[in-house]
N, C-alpha and C positions, 0 to 999 in steps of 0.2 A: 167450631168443631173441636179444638184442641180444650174448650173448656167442658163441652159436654164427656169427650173421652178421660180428663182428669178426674171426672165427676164419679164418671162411673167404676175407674182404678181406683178410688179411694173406698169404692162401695156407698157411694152415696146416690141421690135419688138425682135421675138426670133434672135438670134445672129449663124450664118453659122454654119452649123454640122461639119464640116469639121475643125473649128478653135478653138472647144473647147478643151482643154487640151495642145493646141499647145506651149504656156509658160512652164508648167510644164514637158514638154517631148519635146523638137523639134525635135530629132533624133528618136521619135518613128514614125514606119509608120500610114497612116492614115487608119481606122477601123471605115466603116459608120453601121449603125443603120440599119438592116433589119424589115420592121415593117410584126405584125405577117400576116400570109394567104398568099394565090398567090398571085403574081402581075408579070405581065407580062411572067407567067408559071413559075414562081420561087418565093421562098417564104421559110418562118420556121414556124412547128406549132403553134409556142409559141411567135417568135421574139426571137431575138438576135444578136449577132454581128458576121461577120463573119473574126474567126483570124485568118485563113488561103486562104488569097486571093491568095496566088503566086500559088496553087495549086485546078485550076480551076474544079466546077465540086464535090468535096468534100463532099460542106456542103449546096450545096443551088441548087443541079442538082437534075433534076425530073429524076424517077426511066426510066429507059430504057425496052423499050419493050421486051416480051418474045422473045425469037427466038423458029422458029420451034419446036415441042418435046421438049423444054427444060424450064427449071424453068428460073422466072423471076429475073432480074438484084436484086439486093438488091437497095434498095431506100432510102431515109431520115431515120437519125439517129434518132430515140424518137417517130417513127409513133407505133401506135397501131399493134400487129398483124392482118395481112388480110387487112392490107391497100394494095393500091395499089400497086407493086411492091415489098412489102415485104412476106417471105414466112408464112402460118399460122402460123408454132409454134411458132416466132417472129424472131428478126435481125440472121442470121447466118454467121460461121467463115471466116474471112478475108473481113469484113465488113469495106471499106475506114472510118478511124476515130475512130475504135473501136480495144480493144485492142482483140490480137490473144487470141486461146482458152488456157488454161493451163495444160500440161502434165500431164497424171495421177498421174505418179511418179514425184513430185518435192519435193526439199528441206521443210522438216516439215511435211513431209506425211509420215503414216507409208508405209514401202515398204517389198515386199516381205512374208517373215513368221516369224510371229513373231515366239519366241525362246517357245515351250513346246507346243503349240499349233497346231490342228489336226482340222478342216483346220482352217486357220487364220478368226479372226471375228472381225478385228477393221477396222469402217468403215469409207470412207474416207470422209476431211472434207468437209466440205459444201463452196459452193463458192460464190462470191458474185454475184448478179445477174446485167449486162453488158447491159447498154441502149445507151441515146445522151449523145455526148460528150461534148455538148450546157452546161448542166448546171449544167456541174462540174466545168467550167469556171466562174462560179460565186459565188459572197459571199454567196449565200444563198445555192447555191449546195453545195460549200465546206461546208458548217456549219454542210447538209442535208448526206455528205461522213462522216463528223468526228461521229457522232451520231450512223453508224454502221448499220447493216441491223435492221430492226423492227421485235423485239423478242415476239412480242403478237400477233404471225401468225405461224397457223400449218396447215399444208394439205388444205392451202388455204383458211383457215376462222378464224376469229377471235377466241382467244381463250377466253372464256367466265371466267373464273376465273385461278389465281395464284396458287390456292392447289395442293399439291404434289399427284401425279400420283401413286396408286399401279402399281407393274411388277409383273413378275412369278419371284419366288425364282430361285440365281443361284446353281447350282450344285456344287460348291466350294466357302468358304470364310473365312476371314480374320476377328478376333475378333479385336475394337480399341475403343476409348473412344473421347464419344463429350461434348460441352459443351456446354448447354441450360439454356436458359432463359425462367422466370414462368411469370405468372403474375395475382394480389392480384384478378382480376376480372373474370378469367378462372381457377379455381383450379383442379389438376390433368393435366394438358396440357402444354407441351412443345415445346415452339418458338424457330427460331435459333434467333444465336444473335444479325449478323447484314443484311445481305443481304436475301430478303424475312421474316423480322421478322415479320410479322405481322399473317401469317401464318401456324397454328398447324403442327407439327410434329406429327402423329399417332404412337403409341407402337405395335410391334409386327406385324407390316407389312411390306413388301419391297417396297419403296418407291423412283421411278426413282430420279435424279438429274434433274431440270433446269435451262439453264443458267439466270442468274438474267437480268435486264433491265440493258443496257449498258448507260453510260455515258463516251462517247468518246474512250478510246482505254482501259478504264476500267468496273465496274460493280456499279451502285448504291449501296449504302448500308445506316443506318440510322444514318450513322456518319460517311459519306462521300464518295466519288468513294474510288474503292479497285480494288487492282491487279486481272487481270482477270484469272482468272484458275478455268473452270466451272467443278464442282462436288461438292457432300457432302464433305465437311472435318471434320475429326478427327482426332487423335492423337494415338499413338504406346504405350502411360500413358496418366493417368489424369491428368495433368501438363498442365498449360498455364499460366505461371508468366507475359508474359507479355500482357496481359489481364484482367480486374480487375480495382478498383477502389484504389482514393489515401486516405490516411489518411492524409493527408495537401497537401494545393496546393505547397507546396515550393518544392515538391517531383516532380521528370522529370518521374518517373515506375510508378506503380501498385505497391501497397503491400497488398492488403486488397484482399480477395474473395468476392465479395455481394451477401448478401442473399438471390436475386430472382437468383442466378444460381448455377445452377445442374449442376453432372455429371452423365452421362449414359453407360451403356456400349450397342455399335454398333454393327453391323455386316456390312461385305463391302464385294463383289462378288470377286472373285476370278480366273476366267476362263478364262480370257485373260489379254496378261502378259503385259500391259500397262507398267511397271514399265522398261523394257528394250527400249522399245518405247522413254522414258521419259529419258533415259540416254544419248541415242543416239543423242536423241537434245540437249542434254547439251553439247556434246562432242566437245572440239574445237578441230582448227585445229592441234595441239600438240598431240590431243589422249585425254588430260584431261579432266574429267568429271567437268563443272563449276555448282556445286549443285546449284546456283538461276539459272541457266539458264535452266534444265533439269525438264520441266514441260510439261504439253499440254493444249494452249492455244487458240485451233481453233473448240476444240469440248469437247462434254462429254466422257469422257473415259468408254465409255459403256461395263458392263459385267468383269470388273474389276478395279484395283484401281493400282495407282501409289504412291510411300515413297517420299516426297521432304522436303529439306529443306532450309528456307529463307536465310540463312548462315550455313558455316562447325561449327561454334562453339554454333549451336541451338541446347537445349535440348531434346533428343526424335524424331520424323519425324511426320509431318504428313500425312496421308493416304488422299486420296482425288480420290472419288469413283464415278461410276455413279450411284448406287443405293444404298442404306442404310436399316437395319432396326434395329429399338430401341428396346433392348431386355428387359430391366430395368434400371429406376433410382437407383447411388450407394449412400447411405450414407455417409457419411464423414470417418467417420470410417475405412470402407473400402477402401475408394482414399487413405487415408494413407498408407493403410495395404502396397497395390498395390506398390505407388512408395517409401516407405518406402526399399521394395525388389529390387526396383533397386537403390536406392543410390538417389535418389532425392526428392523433395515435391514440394505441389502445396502452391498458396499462401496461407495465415490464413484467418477464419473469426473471426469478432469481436466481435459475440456469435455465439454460439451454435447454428448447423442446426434444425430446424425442421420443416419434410418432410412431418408431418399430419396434418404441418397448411398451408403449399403449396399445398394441397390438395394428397398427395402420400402416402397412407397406410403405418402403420408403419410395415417393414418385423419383423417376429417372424424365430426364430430357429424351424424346425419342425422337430419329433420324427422320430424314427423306421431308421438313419442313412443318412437318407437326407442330403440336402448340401443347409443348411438352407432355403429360400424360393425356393431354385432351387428341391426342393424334388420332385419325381416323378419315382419310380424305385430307383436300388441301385445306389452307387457311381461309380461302373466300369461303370455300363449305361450311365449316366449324361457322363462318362469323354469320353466315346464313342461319344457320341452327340456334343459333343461340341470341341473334339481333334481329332477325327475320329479317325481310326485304330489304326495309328501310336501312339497316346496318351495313347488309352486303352494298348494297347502292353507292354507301360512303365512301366503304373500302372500296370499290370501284372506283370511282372518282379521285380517290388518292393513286391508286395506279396509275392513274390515267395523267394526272397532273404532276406526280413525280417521279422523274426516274430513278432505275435502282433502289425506289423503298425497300424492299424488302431484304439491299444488301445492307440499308443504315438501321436496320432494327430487326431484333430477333422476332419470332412466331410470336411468341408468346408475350413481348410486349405489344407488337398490334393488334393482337386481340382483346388485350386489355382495354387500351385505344378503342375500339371499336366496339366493346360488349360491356354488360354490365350497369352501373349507375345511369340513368336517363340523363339526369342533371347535368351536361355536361356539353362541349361541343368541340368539334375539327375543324381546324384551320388550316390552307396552304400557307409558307412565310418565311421568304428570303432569311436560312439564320444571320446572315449580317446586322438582320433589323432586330433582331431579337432585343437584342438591350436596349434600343428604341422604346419598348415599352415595360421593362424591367430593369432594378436598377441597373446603373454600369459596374463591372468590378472595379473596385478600388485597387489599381495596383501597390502603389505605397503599402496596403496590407498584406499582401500575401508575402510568401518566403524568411516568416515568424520564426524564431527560435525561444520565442519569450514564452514559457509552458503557458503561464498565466491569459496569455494572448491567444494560444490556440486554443485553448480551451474555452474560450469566451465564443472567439468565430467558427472552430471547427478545424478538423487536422489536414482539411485540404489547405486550407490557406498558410500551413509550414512549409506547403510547395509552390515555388513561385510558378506561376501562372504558364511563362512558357514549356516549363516542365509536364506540368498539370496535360497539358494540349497536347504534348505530344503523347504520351502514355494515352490520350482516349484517343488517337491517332493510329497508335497499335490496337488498340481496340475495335475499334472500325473497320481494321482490313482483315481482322479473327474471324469476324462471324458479327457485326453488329452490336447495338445500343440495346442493354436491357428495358428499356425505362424511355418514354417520349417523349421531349421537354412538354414543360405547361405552363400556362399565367392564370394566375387565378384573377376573378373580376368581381366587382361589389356593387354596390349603390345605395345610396342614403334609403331612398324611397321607393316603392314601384311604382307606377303608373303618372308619375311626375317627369316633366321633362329635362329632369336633371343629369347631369355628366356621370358614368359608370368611372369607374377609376382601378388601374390595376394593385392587387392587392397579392403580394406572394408570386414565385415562379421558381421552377425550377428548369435548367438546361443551357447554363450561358455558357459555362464551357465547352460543352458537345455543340452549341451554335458555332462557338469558335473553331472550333475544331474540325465541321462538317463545312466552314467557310474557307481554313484556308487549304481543304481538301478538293476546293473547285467546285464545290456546293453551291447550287443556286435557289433551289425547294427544299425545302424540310415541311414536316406533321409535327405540327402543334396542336395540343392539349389546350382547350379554354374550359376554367374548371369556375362556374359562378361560386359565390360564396354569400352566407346568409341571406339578406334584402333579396338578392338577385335568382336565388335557392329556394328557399322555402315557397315563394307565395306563387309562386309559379307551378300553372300543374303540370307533373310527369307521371302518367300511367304509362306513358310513350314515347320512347326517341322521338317521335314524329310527333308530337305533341309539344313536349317541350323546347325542342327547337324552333318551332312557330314563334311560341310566346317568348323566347328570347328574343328571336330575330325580332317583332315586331317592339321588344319592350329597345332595345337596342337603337333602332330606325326614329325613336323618340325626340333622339340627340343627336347621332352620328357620330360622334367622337367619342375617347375616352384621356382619361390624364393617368399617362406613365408614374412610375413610383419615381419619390425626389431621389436626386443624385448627388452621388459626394458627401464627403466626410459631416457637413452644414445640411443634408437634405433636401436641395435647391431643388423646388417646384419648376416644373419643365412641362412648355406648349403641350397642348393637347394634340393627338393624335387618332388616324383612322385605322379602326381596325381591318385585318384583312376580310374576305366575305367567310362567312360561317358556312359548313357542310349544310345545306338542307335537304336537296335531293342528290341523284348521283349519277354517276358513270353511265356508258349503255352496257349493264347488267343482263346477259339471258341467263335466266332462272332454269334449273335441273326441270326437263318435262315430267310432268305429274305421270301417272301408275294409266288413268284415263289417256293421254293424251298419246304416252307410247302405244297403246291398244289402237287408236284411233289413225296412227301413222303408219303400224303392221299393217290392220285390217286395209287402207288406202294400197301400202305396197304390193298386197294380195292380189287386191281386185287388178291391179295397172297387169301384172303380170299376167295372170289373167286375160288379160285384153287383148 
């Protein structure tokens, strides 16, 4: 074309259709120019070329008459429905040129039932909508393929704006943490960070996922296409190192937090078990799960969420949900608190947060045993609301087995205790025994003046040890322990029956402390870590506690961390039993149930 239009700016005589390209292809066949409309009862809507001549009839055949009682022939590929020979709802299956229809069941589809669910509710994906085959053969069609269906159409109309959609809350969910972006001219208001950032986030309401605007086999975002996997994402912690600003360009990471971003804690649906879904696709042909590959990336994983991860050696997982809702901004403080408990952090910032000049009220501690701004009812309620049954159960069961818990720890640490991360589990445990399975303090170390020295181990150990104890001694008789001690626990392998071993703890000194107080019970934190973490499922406290207990019961023992300045490996030891059920819990009677005790006291009186 580009030589016949030279042809003709020069004023010369257009040169034979037939001979153009003939130099650069001689062995291709020849492929003339149908120009568009009938002509001589053959024709293409649009024009084009026909690449299929050896097979006559194809692409340039007028639709064939009905026959008797019967629907008409299918006709030209790319006419309008209710053209002539095509049937209304538009072209139908086994259409010459067009590709066959697609099994319900195919590779990437959920099939069957999913695993816990009564009756299955994932629904299938969406498929692409099947026209001419004209003008996919062209540069402008391929461009018009790579680009993806157009994501700013729903039930056939435009959609009028990008803002995130309320849902009905689901019936089961999934606590996780996201991370948002503020900004100086909207105070109080929460963007995501990159895909759809322009757009408020609402607190306190469930609000659907959509998939963002595609650019090509990925997702727009405001610092460039990103892997396509539509849902909210969050995280399992408030961790995202690799996220974040640098402190010098000469740095390839992130090491800085910036100060227009928060973190919040989420909520994500629970009700369908996406996450086996998500496995399944990852699973090659070997049986092994390739965690980048076990994702869903043809639709929103509606009504529940899936754990992935970009690689096996990424910190945490994230959740990636079809619906979300933001329950509160955390302060700084608290992300620490958070993964301080599991063994990791998020990056630094290079001052101090503050959330009342990002427009976010500053939270107060509130009275009468709340669980700081979460007050509203007692702490068993709160941990009811937020751990359901199985949580309250625990908390029970820790009442019940320790006295005065609740004067050795503030609200708002047991609830942490008790809510949140699955992954996790409570133990009753003499603090005397505590350094039984973490190390012992080294006293030779503490009561340091050497800066060099503290600074290696930390500025508690510039106080000698019995100082140390008594200062959380006064603490204790204030008002309690912010914080629960915890042992973190690991293992080579899962399902081998090898020895767990403890790895990390925090709380020897408040063991010390609540021992030589007369302490005989303490709550302890058992927080797994990797091996013992990940391959284990947790949709559910009551899930994942099975599968520890039983991955646990494998061995029976675990081996304490070495001791002493040498590391000296030390007898194995039994751990205390794990929280699995609890206390004798009665549950608030249900809205029915009070109805049902009126109507009884009715009728007695009555009588």
């Amino acid at each position: 074309m580009d030589e016949m239009l030279a042809h003709t700016t020069l004023g010369k005589k257009a040169p034979n259709v037939r001979n153009i390209g003939a130099d650069e292809a001689p062995d291709m066949k020849v492929k003339q120019y149908i120009p568009p409309g009938p002509s001589n009862g053959l024709g293409l809507p649009a024009g084009g070329v026909d690449f299929q001549p050896e097979m006559p009839g194809q692409q340039l055949s007028q639709a064939a008459p009905a026959g008797p009682g019967g629907p008409a022939m299918p006709g030209m590929p790319g006419m309008p429905p209710g053209s002539p020979g095509m049937p209304p709802g538009g072209p139908g299956p086994g259409m010459p040129g067009m590709p066959p229809p697609l099994p319900r069941n195919q590779p990437g589809m959920p099939t069957g039932k999913p695993a816990g669910l009564e009756p299955p509710n994932i629904p299938p994906p969406k498929q692409k909508p099947t026209g001419s085959n004209i003008l996919s053969m062209t540069p402008q069609g391929q461009a018009l393929a790579a680009l993806g269906p157009m994501r700013k159409m729903a039930d056939g109309g435009p959609v009028a704006s990008r803002a995130f959609q309320e849902v009905e809350a689901p019936k089961k969910t999934t606590k996780a943490y996201k991370l948002f972006r503020t900004h100086p001219k909207h105070p109080g208001k929460l963007f995501p960070l990159f895909v759809d950032a322009n757009e408020p986030v609402e607190q306190g309401k469930w609000l659907a996922a959509q998939a963002g605007e595609s650019a090509g086999e990925k997702v727009k975002s405001k610092i460039g296409p990103l892997a396509y996997r539509p849902g909210w994402h969050g995280g399992d912690l408030p961790i995202a190192t690799h996220i974040g600003s640098k402190s010098t360009s000469r740095l390839k990471k992130p090491d800085i937090r910036p100060d227009n971003h928060v973190w919040a804690e989420v909520e994500m649906p629970n009700d369908v078990d996406w996450h086996s879904e998500a496995q399944r696709r990852g699973t090659n042909a070997q049986g092994r799960v390739v965690p980048v590959k076990a994702h869903i990336t043809d639709q929103v994983p509606t009504g529940g969420h899936y754990r992935y991860k970009t690689n096996p050696n990424m910190t945490g997982n994230w959740l990636i949900g079809g619906s979300m809702k933001v329950n509160r901004v955390l302060p700084d403080k608290e992300v620490a608190a958070i993964n301080k408990a599991a063994g990791v952090a998020d990056l630094p910032r290079q001052q101090p947060q503050d959330l009342g000049k990002l427009g976010f009220g500053v939270v107060k501690k509130a009275s009468g045993g709340g669980v700081g701004h979460m007050a509203g009812g007692s702490l068993r309620d709160k941990i009811l609301q937020d751990a359901g049954v199985y949580g309250a159960r625990r908390f029970e069961r820790a009442l019940d087995e320790i006295p005065n818990l609740q004067q050795m720890y503030s609200a708002n640490a047991l609830h942490s205790a008790f809510t949140g991360d699955n992954a996790k589990a409570i133990m009753t445990m003499d603090p005397a025994h505590f350094e039984n399975y973490a190390a012992p303090i080294i006293e030779s170390l503490t009561g340091h003046k050497d800066p060099t020295v503290i600074k290696h181990l930390g500025e508690k150990f510039a106080v000698p040890t019995s100082e140390h104890i008594k200062h959380l001694a006064t603490i204790l008789r204030k008002g309690g322990f912010d914080d629960v001690p915890f042992l973190g626990l690991d293992k080579e392998e899962v399902g081998l029956p090898l020895m767990p071993f403890i790895k990390g703890h925090e709380g020897r000194h408040r063991s010390r402390a609540l021992t030589q107080t007369g302490v005989t019970k303490n709550l302890v934190r058992l927080l797994p870590r990797a091996e013992l973490r990940e391959p284990l499922p947790r949709r559910s406290q009551e899930e994942y506690i099975a599968a520890l207990k039983a991955e646990l019961d494998k061995n029976g023992l675990v081996r304490p961390e070495p001791a002493g300045m040498r590391q000296e490996r030390r007898e194995p030891v039994r751990l205390p039993d794990i929280y699995r059920g609890g206390g004798g819990v009665t549950l608030p009677p249900s809205t029915e149930q009070m109805r049902q005790a009126l109507s009884a006291r009715r009728s007695n009186s009555k009588a």
